[in-house]
C-alpha positions in Angstrom: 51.2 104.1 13.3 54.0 101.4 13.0 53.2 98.2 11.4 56.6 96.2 11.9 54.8 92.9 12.5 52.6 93.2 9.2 55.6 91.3 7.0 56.3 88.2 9.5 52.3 88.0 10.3 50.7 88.1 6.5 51.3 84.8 4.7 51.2 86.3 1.4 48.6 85.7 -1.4 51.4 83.0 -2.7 51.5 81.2 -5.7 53.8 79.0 -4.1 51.4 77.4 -2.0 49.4 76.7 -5.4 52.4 75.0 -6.5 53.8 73.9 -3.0 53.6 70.2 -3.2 51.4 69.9 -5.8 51.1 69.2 -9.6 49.3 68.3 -12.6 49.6 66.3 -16.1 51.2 67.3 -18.8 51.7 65.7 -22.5 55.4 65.8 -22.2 56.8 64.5 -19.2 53.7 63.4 -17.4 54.8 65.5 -14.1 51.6 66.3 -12.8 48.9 63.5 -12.8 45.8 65.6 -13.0 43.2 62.8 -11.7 40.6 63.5 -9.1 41.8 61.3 -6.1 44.7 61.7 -6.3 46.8 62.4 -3.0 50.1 63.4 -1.8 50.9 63.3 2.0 54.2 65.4 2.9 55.9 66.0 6.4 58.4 69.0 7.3 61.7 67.3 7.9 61.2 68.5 11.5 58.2 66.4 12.0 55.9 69.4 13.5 53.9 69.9 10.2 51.9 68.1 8.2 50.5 68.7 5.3 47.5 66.7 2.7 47.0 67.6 -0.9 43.8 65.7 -2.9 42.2 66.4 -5.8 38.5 66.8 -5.6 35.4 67.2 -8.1 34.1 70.4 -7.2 30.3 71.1 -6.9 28.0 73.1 -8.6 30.5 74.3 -11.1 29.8 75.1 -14.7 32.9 74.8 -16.0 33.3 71.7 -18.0 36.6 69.7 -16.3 37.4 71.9 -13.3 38.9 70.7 -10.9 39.3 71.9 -7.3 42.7 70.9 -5.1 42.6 71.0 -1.5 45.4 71.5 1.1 44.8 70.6 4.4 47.7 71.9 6.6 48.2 70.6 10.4 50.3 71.7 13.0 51.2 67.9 14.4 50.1 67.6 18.7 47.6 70.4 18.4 44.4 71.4 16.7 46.0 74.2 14.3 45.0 73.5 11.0 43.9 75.5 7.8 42.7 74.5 4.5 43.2 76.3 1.3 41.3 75.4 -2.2 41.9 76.0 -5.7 40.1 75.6 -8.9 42.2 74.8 -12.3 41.6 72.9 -15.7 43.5 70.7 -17.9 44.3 72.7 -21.6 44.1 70.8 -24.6 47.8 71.0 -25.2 48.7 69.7 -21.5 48.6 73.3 -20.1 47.3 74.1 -16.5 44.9 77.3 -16.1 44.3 78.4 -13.1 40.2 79.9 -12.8 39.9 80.6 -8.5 41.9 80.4 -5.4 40.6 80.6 -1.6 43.4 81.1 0.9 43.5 81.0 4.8 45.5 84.1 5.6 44.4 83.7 9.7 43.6 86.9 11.0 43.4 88.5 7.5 40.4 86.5 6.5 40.2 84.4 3.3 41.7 85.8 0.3 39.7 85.2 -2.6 40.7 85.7 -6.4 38.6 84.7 -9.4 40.5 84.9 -12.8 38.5 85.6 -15.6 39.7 84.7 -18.1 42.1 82.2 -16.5 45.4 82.3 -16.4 48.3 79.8 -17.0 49.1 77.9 -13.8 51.2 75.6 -15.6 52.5 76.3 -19.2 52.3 72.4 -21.2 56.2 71.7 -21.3 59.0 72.5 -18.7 62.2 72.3 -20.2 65.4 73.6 -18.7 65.6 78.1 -18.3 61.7 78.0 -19.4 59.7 81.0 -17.0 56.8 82.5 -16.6 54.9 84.5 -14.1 51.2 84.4 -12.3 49.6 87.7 -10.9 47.1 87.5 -8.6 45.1 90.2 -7.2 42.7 90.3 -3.8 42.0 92.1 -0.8 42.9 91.1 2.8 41.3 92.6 6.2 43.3 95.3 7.9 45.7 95.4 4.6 43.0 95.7 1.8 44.6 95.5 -1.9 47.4 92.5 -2.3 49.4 92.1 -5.5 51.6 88.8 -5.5 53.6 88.5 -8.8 55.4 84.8 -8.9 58.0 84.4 -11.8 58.6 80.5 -12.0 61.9 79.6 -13.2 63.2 75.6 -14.3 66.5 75.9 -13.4 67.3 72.3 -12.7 66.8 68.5 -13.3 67.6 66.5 -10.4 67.5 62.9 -8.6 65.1 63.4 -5.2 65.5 61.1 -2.4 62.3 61.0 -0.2 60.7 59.0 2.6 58.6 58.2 0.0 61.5 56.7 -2.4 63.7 57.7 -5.0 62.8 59.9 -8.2 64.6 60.3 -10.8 65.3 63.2 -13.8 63.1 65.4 -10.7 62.5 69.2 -12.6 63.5 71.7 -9.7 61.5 74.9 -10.1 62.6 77.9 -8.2 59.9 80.5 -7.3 60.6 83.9 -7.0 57.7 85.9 -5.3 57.1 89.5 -5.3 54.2 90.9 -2.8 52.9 94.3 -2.6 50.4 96.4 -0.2 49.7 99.5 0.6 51.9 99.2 3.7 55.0 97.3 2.6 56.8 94.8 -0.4 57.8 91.4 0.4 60.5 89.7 -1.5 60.5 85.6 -0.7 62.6 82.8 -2.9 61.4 79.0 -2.6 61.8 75.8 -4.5 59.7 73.0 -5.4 60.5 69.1 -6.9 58.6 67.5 -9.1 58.8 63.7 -10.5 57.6 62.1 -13.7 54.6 60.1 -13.1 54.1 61.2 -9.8 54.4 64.5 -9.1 55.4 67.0 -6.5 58.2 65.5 -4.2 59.8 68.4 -2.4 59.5 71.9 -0.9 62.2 74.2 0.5 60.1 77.0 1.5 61.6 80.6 1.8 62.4 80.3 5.3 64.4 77.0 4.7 62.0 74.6 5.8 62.0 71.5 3.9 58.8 69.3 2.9 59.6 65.6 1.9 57.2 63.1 0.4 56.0 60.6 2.9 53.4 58.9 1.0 51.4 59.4 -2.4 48.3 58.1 -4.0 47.5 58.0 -7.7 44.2 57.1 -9.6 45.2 55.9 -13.3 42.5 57.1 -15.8 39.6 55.0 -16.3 40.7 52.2 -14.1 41.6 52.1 -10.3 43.9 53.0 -7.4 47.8 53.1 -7.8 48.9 53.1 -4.2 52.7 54.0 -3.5 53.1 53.7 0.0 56.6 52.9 -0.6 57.8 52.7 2.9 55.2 51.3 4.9 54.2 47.9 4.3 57.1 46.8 6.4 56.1 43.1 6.2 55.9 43.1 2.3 52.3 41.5 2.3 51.5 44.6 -0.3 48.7 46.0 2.4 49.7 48.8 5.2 47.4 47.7 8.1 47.6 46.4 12.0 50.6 44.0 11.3 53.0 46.5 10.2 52.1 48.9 13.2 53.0 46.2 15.7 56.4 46.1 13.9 56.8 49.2 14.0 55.8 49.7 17.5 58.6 46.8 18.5 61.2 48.5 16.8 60.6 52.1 18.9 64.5 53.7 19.9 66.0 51.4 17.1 67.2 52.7 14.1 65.2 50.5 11.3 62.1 50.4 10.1 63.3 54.4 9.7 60.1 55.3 7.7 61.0 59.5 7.8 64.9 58.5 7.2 65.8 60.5 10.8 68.0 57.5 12.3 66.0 56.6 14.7 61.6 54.6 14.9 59.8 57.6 16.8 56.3 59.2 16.7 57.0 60.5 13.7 57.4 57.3 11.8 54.1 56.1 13.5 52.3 59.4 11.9 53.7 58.4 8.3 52.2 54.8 8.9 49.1 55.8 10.1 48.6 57.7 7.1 49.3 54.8 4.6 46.8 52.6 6.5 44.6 50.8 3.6 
């Protein structure tokens, strides 16, 4: 029996689609606001995918302060869509641990991993050469027993232009994933951006597909809504709503309001309005 389109067909049981546009707070550089509400909206620089990460209060959980992020992921002009969930908590020191995952693997089914104890999703500083790794063990239909081993190296601080805006001092992690199975071993390399204060900003994924910030939503603690729909409001009246659809609509085949940064006002700029609308 040949399995040949096992490695192209299994989207592995990835870390980096914990960490995949996506982050938390810590006490040093504030790079990942841990609030529930918060949102990040990104787009694949192709325009075909998109994909929405919020921070949820989980039910019936007894674990004081968990909290459970959801990504939604949508193929744009058709009804594919998964959504993948994850349970972490906030240390005292900053720290990220990381209790349950739930992941749409398609026709593998959901792979489900409960850590107990938990382990560190994010350790509570980042400086420059820091790594670490995160194991995580489960069992997929067809495949059964799936080891993913993820060492997370920061190997750069960088500026990040987005749709979104500009970021600057971004750390740049590189993710180095190791997947094993009874049947074969995967071997996959990605990247991921993240901004003080705001939080994930970029994704190169392993097969070179890039993920840019479109649009971002932060609660601050205790108080209310920090909206940065940065691109937007293209009348400056500090709402996103009908007015600044009908300028965008006008301006289809020109080259500015350029919302995604493509060159040209398209469908794709319309989906990264839509989106902000308050």
């Amino acid at each position: 029996m040949k399995f040949t389109q096992f490695v192209p067909c299994l989207k592995a049981v990835s870390i980096w689609v914990l960490i995949c546009c996506f982050g938390f707070t810590v006490a040093a550089e504030n790079y990942y606001p841990a609030e529930v509400g918060n949102t990040w909206i990104f787009l694949s620089v192709d325009g075909s995918e998109q994909r929405t990460y919020t921070l949820e209060a989980p039910e019936n959980t007894e674990v004081e302060g968990l909290i459970g992020l959801k990504i939604t992921s949508e193929v744009l002009g058709t009804d594919v869509s998964s959504t993948n969930t994850y349970l972490i908590t906030v240390e005292n020191d900053g720290g990220l641990l990381l209790h349950q995952s739930a992941v749409d693997q398609g026709a593998f089914g959901i792979a489900e991993a409960t850590f107990d104890p938990p382990v560190t999703f994010f350790p509570a500083e980042l400086p420059l050469e820091h790594t670490w790794q995160i194991i995580i063990e489960t069992q997929l239909k067809l495949v059964g027993a799936t080891t993913s081993t993820t060492t997370i190296e920061v190997v750069a601080i960088e500026d990040i232009e987005t749709p979104a805006g500009v970021f600057k001092d971004c750390v740049k992690l590189e993710l180095n994933q190791r997947d094993v199975t009874a049947l074969t071993t995967r071997r996959t390399t990605s990247y991921q951006w993240l901004a003080p204060d705001v939080g994930p900003v970029k994704y190169l994924n392993s097969q070179d597909i890039l993920y840019e910030l479109q649009s971002y939503t932060l609660i601050e603690p205790g108080t209310v809504t920090v909206k940065a729909e940065k691109t937007a409001d293209l009348n400056g009246d500090g709402v996103v709503n009908i007015l600044d659809l009908v300028i965008l609509a006008n301006a289809f085949g020109k080259d500015s309001p350029d919302l995604n940064a493509d060159d040209v006002v398209n469908i794709l700029d319309l989906v990264i309005l839509a989106n902000a609308f308050d």
